[in-house]
C-alpha positions in Angstrom: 1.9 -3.2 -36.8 3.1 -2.2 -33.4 1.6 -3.7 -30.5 0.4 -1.4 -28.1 0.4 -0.1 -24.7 -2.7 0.4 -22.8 -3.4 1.8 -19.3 -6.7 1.4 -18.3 -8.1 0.9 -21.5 -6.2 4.0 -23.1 -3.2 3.1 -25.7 -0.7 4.9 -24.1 2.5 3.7 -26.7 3.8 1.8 -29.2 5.9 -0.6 -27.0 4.7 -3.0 -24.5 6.6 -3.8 -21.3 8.4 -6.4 -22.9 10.1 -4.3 -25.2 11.4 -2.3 -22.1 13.9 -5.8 -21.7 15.1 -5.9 -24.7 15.9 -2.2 -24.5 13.7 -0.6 -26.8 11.1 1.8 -25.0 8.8 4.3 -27.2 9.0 7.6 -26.4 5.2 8.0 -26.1 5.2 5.6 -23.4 8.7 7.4 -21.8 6.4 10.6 -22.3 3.2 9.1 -20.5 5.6 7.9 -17.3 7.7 11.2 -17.0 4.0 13.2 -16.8 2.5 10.5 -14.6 5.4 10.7 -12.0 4.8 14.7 -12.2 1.8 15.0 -11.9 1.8 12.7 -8.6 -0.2 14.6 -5.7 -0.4 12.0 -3.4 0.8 9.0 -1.9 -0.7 6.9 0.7 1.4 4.4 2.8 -0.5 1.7 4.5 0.9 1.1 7.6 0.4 -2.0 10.4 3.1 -1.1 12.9 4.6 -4.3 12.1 8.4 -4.3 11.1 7.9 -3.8 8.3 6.2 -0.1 8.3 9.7 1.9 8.3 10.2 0.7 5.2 7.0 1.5 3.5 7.3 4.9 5.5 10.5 5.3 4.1 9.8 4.3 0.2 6.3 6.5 0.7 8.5 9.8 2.0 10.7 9.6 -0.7 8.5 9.3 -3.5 6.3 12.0 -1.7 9.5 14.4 -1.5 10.6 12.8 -5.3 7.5 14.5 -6.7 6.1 17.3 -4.4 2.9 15.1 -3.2 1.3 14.9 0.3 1.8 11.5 1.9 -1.1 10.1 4.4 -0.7 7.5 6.4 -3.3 4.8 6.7 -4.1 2.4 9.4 -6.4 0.1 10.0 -7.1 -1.6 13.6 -7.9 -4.9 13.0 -10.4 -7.3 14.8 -9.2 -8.8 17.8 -9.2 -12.6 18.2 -11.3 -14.1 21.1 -11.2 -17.8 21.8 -14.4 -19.8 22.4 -13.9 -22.2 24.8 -15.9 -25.4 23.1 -13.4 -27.9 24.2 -11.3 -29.9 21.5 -12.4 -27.7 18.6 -12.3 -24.5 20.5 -12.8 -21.5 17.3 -11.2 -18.3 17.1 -13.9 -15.9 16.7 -13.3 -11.8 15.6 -14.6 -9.2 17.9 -14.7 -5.5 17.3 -11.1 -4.0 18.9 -11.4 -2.2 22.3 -11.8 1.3 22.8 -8.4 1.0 24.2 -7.0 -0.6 21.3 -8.2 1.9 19.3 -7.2 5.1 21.1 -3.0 3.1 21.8 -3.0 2.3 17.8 -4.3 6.2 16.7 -1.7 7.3 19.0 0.9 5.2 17.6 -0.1 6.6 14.4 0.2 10.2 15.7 3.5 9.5 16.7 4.4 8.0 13.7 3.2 11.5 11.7 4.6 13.9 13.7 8.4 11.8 13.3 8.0 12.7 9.7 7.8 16.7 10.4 11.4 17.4 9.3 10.7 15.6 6.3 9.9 18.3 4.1 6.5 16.9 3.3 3.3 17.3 3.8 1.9 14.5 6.4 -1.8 13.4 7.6 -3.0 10.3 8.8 -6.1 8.7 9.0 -7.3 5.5 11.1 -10.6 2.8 10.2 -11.4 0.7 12.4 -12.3 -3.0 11.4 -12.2 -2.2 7.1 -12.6 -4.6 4.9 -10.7 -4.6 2.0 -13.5 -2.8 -0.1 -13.2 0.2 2.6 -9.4 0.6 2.4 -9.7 1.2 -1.1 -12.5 3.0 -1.3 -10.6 5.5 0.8 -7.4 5.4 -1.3 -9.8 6.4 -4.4 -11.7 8.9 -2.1 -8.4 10.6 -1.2 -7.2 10.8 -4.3 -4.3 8.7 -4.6 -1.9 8.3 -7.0 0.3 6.3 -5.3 -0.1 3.1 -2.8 2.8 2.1 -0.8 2.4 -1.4 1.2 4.4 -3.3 3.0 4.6 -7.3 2.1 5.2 -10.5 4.6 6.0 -13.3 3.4 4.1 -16.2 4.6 3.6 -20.1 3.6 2.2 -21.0 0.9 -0.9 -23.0 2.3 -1.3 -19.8 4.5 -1.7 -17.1 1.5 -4.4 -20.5 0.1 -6.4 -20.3 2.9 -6.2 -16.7 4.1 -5.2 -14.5 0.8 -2.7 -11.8 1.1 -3.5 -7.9 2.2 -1.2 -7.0 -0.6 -2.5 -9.0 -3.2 -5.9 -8.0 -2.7 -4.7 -4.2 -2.8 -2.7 -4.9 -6.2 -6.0 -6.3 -7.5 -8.4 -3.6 -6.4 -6.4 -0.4 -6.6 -7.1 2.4 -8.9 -3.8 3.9 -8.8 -0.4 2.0 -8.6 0.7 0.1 -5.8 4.4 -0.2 -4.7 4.8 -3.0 -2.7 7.9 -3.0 -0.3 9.1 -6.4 0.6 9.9 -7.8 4.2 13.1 -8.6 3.6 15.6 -7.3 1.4 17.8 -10.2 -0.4 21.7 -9.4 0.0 24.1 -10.4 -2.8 27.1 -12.3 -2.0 
């Protein structure tokens, strides 16, 4: 017997991933990603303005355009830090960002929106303020996604023990699949 496929729960093909190594792919699973791919009505990019972002904005376009979907753009404007002066041991608490934080990062997004207009497709954007996690993907879901683009930086490894990863918590959570765009590209010598 065959081992099978599944995708959420749903035997999809005869062939696992593995087989795709070794070269031998089932059709019913070639079948299931050719309809996936055109059936692909939107894409969300999650953007930080970092440098990162045209990258994911690029990768997000171009599967938008690849398959006739809408692209939005998310953002999310995060907490700002504010130091408690206790002395020696002084914490870094979060405080909700400033009106003025909020208002410069929507308008960054705006900007960032109406640079994709000769695109050739479909742009929104949307902007939370202070989401969790649980919110972000909420909203993916809510909007419909089918695709997730986000952006990855690489940091230490006692850093991603400590703090987690943005990325890695999307790739957990998402309903949909998640392309994740790295920092920086390796070049072969």
């Amino acid at each position: 017997m065959a081992p099978t496929c599944r995708y959420n729960g749903t035997v999809i093909g005869e062939h696992t991933f593995a087989f795709v190594l070794v070269g031998r792919v089932g059709w019913d699973f070639v079948d299931f990603v050719h309809s996936f791919f055109l059936s692909m009505k939107t894409v969300i990019a999650l953007v930080d303005f970092s440098d990162i972002t045209p990258r994911v904005i690029e990768q997000a376009t171009l599967h938008a355009r690849t398959y006739g979907a809408r692209l939005i753009l998310v953002h999310v404007v995060p907490a700002e830090p504010a130091v408690v002066e206790f002395g020696i041991a002084s914490p870094t608490l979060l405080q909700p960002p400033s009106a003025r934080r909020i208002e410069k990062d929507y308008n960054q997004l705006l900007s960032l929106r109406d640079s994709l207009a000769d695109s050739g497709v479909p742009v929104s954007a949307q902007q939370l303020e202070q989401a969790d996690m649980r919110k972000v993907v909420d909203l993916c879901h809510n909007l419909e996604a089918d695709l997730i683009v986000v952006g990855t930086h690489h940091h230490s490894a006692l850093y991603q023990f400590f703090i987690g990863t943005y990325t890695a918590d999307i790739l957990e959570k998402a309903h949909c699949p998640v392309l994740v765009v790295p920092s920086v590209v390796e070049k072969k010598s």
